[in-house]
KEKOL-97503 format. One record per residue: residue number from 0; residue in three letters; x, y, z of N, C-alpha, C, O, CB in turn. Coordinates in nm, 4 decimals. Each point is the difference from the previous one (the first is absolute). Glycine has a CB too. Layout:
<sites>
+-----+-----+----------+----------+----------+----------+----------+----------+----------+----------+----------+----------+----------+----------+----------+----------+----------+
!   i !  aa !      npx !      npy !      npz !     capx !     capy !     capz !      cpx !      cpy !      cpz !      opx !      opy !      opz !     cbpx !     cbpy !     cbpz !
+-----+-----+----------+----------+----------+----------+----------+----------+----------+----------+----------+----------+----------+----------+----------+----------+----------+
! NUM ! Ala !        X !        Y !        Z !        X !        Y !        Z !        X !        Y !        Z !        X !        Y !        Z !        X !        Y !        Z !
...
+-----+-----+----------+----------+----------+----------+----------+----------+----------+----------+----------+----------+----------+----------+----------+----------+----------+
</sites>
This chain:
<sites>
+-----+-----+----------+----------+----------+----------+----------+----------+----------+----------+----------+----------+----------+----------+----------+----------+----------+
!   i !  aa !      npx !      npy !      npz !     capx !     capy !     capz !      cpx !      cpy !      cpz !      opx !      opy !      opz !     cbpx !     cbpy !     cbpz !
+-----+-----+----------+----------+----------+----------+----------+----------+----------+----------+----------+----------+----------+----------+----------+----------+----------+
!   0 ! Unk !  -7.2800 !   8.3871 ! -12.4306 !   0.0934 !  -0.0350 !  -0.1059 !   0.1323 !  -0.0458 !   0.0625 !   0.0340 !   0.0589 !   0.1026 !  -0.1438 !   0.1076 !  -0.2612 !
!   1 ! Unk !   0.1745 !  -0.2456 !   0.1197 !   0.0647 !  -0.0929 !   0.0176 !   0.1696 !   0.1494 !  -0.0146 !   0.0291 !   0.0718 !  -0.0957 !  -0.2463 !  -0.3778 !  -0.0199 !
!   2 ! Unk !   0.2763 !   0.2956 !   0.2358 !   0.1390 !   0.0645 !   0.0137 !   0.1139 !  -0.0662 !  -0.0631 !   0.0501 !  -0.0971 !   0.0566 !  -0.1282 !   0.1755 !   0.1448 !
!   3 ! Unk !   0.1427 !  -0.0192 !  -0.3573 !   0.1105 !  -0.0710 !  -0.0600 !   0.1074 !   0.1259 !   0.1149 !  -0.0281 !   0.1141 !   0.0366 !  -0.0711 !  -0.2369 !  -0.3734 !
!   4 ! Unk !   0.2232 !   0.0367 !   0.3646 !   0.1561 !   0.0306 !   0.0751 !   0.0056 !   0.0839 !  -0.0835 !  -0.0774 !  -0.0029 !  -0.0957 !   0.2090 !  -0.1874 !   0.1917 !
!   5 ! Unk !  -0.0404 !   0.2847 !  -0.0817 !   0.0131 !   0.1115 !  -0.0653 !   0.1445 !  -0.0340 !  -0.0910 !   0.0432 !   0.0905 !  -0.0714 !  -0.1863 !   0.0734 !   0.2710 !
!   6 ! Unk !   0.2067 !  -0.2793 !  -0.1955 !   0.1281 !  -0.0856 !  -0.0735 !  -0.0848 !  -0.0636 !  -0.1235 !   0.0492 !   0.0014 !  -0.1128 !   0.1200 !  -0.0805 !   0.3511 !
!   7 ! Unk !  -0.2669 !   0.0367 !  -0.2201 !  -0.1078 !  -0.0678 !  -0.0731 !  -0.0741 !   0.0891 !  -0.1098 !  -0.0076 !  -0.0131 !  -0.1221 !  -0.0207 !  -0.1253 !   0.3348 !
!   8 ! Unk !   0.0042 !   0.1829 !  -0.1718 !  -0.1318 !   0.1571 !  -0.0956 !   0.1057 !   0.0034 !  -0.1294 !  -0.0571 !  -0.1062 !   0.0244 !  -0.0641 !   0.3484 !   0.2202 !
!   9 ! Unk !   0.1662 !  -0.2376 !  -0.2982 !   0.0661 !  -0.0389 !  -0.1501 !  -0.0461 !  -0.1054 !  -0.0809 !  -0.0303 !  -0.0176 !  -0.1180 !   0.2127 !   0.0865 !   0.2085 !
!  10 ! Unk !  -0.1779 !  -0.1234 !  -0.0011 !  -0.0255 !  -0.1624 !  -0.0782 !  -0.1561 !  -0.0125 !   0.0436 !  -0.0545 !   0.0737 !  -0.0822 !   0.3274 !  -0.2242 !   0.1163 !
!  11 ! Unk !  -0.3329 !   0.1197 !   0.0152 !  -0.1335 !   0.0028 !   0.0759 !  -0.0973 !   0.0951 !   0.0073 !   0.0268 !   0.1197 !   0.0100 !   0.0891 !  -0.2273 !   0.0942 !
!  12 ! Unk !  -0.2498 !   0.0549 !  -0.1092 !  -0.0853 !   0.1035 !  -0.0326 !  -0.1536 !  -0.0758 !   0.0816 !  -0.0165 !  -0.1220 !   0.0015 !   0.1698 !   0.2279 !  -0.2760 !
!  13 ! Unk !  -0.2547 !  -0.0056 !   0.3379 !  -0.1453 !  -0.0756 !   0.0313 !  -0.0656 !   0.1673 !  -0.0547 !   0.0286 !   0.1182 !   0.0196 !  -0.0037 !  -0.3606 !   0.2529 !
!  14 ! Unk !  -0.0938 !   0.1891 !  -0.3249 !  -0.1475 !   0.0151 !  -0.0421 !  -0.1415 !  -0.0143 !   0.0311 !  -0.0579 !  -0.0804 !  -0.0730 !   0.1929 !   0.0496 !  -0.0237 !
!  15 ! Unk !  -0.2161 !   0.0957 !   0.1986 !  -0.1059 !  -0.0523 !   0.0083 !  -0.1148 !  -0.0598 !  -0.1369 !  -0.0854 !  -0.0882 !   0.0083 !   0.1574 !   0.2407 !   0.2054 !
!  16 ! Unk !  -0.0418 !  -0.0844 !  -0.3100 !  -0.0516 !  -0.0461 !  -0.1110 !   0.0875 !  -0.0960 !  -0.0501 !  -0.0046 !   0.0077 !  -0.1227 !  -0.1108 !   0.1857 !   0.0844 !
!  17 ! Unk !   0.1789 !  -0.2645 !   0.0675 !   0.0405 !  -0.1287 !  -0.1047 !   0.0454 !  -0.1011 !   0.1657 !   0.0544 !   0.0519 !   0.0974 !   0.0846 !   0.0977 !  -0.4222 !
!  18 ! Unk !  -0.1780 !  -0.2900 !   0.3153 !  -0.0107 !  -0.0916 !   0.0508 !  -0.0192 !   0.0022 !   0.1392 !   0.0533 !  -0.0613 !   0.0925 !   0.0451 !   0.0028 !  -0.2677 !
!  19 ! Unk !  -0.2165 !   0.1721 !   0.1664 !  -0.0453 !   0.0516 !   0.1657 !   0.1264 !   0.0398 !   0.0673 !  -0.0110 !  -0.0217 !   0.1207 !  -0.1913 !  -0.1499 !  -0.0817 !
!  20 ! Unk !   0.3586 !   0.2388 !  -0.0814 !   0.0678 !   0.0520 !   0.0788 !   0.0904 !  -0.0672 !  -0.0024 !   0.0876 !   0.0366 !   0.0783 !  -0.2184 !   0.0540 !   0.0241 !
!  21 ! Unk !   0.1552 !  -0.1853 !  -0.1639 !   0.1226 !  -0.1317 !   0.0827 !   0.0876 !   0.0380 !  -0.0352 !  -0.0282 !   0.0180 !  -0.1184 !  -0.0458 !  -0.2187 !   0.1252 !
!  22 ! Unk !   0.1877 !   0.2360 !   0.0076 !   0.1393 !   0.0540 !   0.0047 !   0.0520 !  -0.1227 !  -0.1113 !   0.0060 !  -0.1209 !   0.0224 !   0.0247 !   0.2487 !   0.2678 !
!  23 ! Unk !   0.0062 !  -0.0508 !  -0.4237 !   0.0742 !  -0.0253 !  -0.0982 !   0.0937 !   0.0501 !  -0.0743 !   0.0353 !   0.1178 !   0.0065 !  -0.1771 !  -0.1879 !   0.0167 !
!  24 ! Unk !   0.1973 !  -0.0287 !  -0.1121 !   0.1559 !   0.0492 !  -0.0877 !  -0.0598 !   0.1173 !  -0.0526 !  -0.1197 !  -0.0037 !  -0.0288 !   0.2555 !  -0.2275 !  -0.0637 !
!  25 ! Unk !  -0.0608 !   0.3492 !   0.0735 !  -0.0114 !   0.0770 !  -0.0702 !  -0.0430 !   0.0177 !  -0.1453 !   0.0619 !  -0.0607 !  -0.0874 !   0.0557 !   0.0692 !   0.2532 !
!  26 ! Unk !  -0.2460 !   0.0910 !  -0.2045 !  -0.0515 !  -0.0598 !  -0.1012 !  -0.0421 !  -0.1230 !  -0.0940 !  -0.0040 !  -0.0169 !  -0.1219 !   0.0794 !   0.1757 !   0.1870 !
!  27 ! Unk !  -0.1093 !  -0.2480 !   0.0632 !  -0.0092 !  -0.1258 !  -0.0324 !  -0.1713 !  -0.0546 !   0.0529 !  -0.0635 !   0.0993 !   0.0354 !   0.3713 !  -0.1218 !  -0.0127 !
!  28 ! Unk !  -0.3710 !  -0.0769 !  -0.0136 !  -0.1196 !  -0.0210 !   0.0648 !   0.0464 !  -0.1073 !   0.0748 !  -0.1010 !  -0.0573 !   0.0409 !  -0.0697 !   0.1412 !  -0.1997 !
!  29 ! Unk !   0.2781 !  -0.1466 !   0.2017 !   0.0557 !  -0.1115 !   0.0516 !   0.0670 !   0.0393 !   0.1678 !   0.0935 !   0.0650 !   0.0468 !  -0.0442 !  -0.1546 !  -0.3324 !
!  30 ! Unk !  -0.1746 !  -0.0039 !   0.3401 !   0.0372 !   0.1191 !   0.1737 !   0.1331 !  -0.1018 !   0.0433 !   0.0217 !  -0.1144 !  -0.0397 !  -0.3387 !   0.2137 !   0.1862 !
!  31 ! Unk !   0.3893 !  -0.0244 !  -0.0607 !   0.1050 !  -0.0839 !   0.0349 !  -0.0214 !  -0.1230 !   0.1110 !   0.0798 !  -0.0823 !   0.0449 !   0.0421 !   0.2964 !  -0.1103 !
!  32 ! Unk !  -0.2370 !  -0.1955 !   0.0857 !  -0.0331 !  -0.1523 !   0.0874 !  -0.0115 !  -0.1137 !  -0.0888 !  -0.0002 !  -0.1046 !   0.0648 !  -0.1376 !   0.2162 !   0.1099 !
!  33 ! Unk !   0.1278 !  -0.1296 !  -0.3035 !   0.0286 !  -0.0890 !  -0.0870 !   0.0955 !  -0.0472 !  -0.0246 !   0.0096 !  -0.1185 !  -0.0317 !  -0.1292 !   0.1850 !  -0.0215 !
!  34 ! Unk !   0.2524 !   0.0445 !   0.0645 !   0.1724 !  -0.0559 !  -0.0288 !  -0.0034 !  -0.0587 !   0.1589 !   0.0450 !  -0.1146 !  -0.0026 !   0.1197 !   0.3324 !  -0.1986 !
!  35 ! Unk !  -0.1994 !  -0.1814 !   0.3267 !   0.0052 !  -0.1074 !   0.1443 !  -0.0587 !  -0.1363 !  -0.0185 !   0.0628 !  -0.1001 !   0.0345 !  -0.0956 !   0.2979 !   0.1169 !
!  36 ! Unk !  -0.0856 !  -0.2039 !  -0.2047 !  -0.0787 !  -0.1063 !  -0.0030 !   0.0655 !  -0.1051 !  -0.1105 !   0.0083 !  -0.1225 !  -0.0092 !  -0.2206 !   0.2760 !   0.0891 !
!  37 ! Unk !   0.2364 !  -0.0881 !  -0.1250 !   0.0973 !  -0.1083 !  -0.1743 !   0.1457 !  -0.0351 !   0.1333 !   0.0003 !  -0.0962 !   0.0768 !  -0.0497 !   0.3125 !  -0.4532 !
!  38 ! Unk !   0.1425 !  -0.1233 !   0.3695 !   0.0784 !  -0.0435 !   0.0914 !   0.0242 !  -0.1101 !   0.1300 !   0.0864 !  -0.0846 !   0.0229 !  -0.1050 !   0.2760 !  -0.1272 !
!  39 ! Unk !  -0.1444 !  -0.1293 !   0.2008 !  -0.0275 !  -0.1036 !   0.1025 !  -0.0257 !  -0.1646 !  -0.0290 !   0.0114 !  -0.1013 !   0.0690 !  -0.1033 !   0.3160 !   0.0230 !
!  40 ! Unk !   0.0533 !  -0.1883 !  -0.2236 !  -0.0508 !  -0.1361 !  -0.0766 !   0.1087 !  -0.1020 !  -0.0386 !  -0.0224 !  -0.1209 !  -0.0053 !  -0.1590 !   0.2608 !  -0.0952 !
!  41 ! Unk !   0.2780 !  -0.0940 !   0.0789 !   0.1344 !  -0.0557 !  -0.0749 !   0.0493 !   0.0396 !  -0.1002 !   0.1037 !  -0.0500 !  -0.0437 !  -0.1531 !  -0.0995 !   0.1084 !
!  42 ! Unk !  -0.0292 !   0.2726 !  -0.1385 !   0.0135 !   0.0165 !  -0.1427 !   0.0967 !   0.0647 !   0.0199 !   0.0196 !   0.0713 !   0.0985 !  -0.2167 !  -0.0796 !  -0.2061 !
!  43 ! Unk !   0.3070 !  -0.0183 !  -0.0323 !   0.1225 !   0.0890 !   0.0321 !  -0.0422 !   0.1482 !  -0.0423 !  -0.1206 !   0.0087 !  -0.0227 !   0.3049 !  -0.2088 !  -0.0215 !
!  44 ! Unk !  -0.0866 !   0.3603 !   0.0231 !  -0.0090 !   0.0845 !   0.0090 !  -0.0029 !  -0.0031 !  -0.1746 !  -0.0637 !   0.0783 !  -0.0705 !   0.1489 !  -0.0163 !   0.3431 !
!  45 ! Unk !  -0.0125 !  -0.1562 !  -0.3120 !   0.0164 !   0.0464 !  -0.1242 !  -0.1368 !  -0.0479 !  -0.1041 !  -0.0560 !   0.0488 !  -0.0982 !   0.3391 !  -0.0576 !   0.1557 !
!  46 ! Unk !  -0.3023 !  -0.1426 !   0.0452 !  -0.1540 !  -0.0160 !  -0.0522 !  -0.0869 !   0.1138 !   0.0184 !  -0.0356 !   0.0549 !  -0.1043 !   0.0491 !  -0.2824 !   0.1567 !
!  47 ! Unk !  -0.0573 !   0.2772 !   0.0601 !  -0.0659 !   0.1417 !   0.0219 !   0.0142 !   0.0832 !  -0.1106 !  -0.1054 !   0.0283 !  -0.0570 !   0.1480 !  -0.0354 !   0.2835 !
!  48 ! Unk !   0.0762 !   0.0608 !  -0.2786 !   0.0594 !   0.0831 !  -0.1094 !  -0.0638 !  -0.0543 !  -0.0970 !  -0.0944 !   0.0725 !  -0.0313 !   0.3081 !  -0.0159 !   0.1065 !
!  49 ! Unk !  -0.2074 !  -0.1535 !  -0.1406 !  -0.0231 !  -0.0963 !  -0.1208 !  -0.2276 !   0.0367 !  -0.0317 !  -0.0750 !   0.0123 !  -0.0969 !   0.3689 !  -0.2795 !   0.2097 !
!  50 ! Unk !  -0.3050 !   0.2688 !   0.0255 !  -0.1410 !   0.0315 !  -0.0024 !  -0.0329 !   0.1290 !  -0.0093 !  -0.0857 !   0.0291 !  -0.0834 !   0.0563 !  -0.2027 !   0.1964 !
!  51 ! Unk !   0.0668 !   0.2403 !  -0.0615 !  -0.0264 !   0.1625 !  -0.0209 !   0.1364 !   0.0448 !  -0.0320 !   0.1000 !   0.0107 !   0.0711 !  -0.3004 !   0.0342 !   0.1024 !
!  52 ! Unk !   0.1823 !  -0.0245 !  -0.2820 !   0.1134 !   0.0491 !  -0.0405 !   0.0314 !   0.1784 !   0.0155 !   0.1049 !   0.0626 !  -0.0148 !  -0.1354 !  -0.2919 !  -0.1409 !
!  53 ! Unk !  -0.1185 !   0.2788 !   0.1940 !   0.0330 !   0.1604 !  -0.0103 !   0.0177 !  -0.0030 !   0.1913 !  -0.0846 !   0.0639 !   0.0626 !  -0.1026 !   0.0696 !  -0.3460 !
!  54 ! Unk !   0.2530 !  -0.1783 !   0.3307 !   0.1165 !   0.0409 !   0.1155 !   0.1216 !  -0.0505 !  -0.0408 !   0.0186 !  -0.1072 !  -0.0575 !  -0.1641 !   0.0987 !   0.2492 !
!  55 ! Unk !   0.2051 !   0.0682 !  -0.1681 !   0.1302 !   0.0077 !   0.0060 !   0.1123 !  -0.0744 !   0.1192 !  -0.0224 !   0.0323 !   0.1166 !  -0.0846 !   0.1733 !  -0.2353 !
!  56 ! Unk !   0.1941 !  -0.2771 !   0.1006 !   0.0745 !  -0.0692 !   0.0699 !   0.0693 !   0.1059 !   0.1053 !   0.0251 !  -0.0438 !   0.1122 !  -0.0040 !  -0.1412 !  -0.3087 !
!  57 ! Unk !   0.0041 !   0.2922 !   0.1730 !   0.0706 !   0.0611 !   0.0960 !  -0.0943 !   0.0305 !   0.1161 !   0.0240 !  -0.0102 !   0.1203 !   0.1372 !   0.0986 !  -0.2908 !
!  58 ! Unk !  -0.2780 !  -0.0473 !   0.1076 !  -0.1297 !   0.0659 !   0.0946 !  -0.0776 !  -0.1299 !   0.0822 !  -0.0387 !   0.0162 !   0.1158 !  -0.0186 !   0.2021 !  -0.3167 !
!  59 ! Unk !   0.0376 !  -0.3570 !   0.1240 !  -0.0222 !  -0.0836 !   0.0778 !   0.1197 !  -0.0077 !   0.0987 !  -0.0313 !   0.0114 !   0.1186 !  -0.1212 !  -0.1141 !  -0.2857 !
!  60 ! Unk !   0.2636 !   0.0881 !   0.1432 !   0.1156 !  -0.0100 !   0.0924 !   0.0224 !   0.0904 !   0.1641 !   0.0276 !  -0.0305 !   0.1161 !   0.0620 !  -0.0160 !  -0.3787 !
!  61 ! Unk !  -0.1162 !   0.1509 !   0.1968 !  -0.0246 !   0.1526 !   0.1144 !  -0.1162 !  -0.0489 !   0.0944 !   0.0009 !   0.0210 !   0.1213 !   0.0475 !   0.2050 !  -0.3121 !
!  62 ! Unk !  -0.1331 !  -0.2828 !   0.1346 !  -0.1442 !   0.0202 !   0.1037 !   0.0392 !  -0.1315 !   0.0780 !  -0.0489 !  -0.0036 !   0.1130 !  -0.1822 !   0.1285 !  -0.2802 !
!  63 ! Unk !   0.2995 !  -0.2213 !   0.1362 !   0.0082 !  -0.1352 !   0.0714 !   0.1306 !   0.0302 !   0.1087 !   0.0044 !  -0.0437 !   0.1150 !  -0.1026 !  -0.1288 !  -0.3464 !
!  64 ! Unk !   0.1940 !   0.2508 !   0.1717 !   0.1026 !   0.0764 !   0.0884 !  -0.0599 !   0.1067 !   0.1208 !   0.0330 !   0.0210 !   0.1168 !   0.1187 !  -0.0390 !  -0.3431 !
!  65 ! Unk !  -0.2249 !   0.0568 !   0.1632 !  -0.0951 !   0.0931 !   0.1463 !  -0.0483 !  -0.0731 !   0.0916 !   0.0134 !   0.0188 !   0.1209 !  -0.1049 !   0.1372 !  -0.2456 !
!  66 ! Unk !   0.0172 !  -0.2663 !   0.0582 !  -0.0767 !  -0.0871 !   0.1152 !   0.0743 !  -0.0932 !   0.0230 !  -0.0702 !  -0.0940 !   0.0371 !  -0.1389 !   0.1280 !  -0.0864 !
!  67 ! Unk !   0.3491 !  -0.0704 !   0.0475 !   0.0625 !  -0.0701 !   0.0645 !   0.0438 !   0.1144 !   0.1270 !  -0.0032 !  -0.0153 !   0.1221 !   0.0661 !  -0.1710 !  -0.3407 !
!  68 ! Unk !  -0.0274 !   0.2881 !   0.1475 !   0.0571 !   0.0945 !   0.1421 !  -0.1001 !   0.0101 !   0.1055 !   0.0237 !  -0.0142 !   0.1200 !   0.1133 !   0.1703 !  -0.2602 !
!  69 ! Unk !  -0.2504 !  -0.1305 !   0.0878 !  -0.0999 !   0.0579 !   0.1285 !  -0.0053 !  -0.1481 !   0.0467 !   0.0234 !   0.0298 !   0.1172 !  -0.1988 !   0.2080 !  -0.2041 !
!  70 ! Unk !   0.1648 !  -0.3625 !   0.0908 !  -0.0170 !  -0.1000 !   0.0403 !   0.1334 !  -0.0030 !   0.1304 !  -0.0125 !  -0.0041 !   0.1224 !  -0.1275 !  -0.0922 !  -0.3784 !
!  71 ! Unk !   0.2791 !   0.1005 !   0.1609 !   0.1112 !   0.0422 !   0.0928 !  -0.0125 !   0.0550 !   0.1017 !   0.0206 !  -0.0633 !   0.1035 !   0.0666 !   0.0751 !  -0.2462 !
!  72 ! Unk !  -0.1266 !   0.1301 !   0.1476 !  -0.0296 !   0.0894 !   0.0152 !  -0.0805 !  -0.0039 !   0.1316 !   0.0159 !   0.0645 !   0.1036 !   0.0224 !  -0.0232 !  -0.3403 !
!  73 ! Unk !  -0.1232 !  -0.1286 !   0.2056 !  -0.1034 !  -0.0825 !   0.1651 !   0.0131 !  -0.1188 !   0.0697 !  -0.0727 !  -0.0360 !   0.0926 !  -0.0868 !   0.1176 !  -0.1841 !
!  74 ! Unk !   0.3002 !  -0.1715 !   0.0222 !   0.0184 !  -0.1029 !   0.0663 !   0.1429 !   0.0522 !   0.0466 !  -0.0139 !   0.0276 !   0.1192 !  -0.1477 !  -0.2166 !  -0.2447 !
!  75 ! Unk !   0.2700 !   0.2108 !   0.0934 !   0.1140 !  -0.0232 !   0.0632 !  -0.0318 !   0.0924 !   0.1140 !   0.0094 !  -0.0600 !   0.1071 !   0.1538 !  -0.0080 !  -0.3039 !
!  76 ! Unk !  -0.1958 !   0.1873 !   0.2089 !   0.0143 !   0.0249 !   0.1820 !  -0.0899 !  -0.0811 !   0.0747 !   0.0133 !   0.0104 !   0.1220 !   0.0366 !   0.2303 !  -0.1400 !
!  77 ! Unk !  -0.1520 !  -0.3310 !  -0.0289 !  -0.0685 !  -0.1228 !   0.0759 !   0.0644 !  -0.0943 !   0.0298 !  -0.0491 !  -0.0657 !   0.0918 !  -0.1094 !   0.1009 !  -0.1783 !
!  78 ! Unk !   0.2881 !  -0.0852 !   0.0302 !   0.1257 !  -0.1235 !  -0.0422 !   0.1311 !   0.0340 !   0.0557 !   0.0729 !  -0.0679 !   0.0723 !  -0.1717 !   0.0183 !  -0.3014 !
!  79 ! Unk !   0.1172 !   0.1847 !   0.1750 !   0.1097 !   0.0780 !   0.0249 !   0.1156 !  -0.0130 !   0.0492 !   0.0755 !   0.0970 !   0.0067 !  -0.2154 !  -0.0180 !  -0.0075 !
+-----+-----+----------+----------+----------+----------+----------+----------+----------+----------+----------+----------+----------+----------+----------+----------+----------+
</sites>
């Protein structure tokens, strides 16, 4: 089973019974590799929002703020 950050576990949830585990919005069936993949695509955030509307702008916001840090997080002492 898939390890949610322990900043995360509020908002986020996996389940082996619902979408084989994939780490999603909280009480939601919408795994968060869907808000990356809409994003990676061009779609704006608010388009994302507009489609699933049961996440929330702050909580999409938090998880894209995490994975900008951990990204940080592994490049600037590589750059530094």
């Amino acid at each position: 089973m898939p390890r949610i950050p322990p900043e995360l576990t509020s908002i986020l949830s996996s389940d082996p019974e619902t979408l084989s585990g994939a780490v999603c919005f909280k009480d939601t069936r919408i795994p968060v590799r869907i808000l990356f993949d809409h994003v990676n695509h061009g779609v704006s955030l608010d388009e994302f929002l507009l489609g699933f509307p049961s996440v929330s702008r702050s909580d999409a916001l938090r998880v894209m703020a995490w994975q900008e840090k951990l990204a940080l997080d592994v490049l600037e002492p590589a750059f530094g």
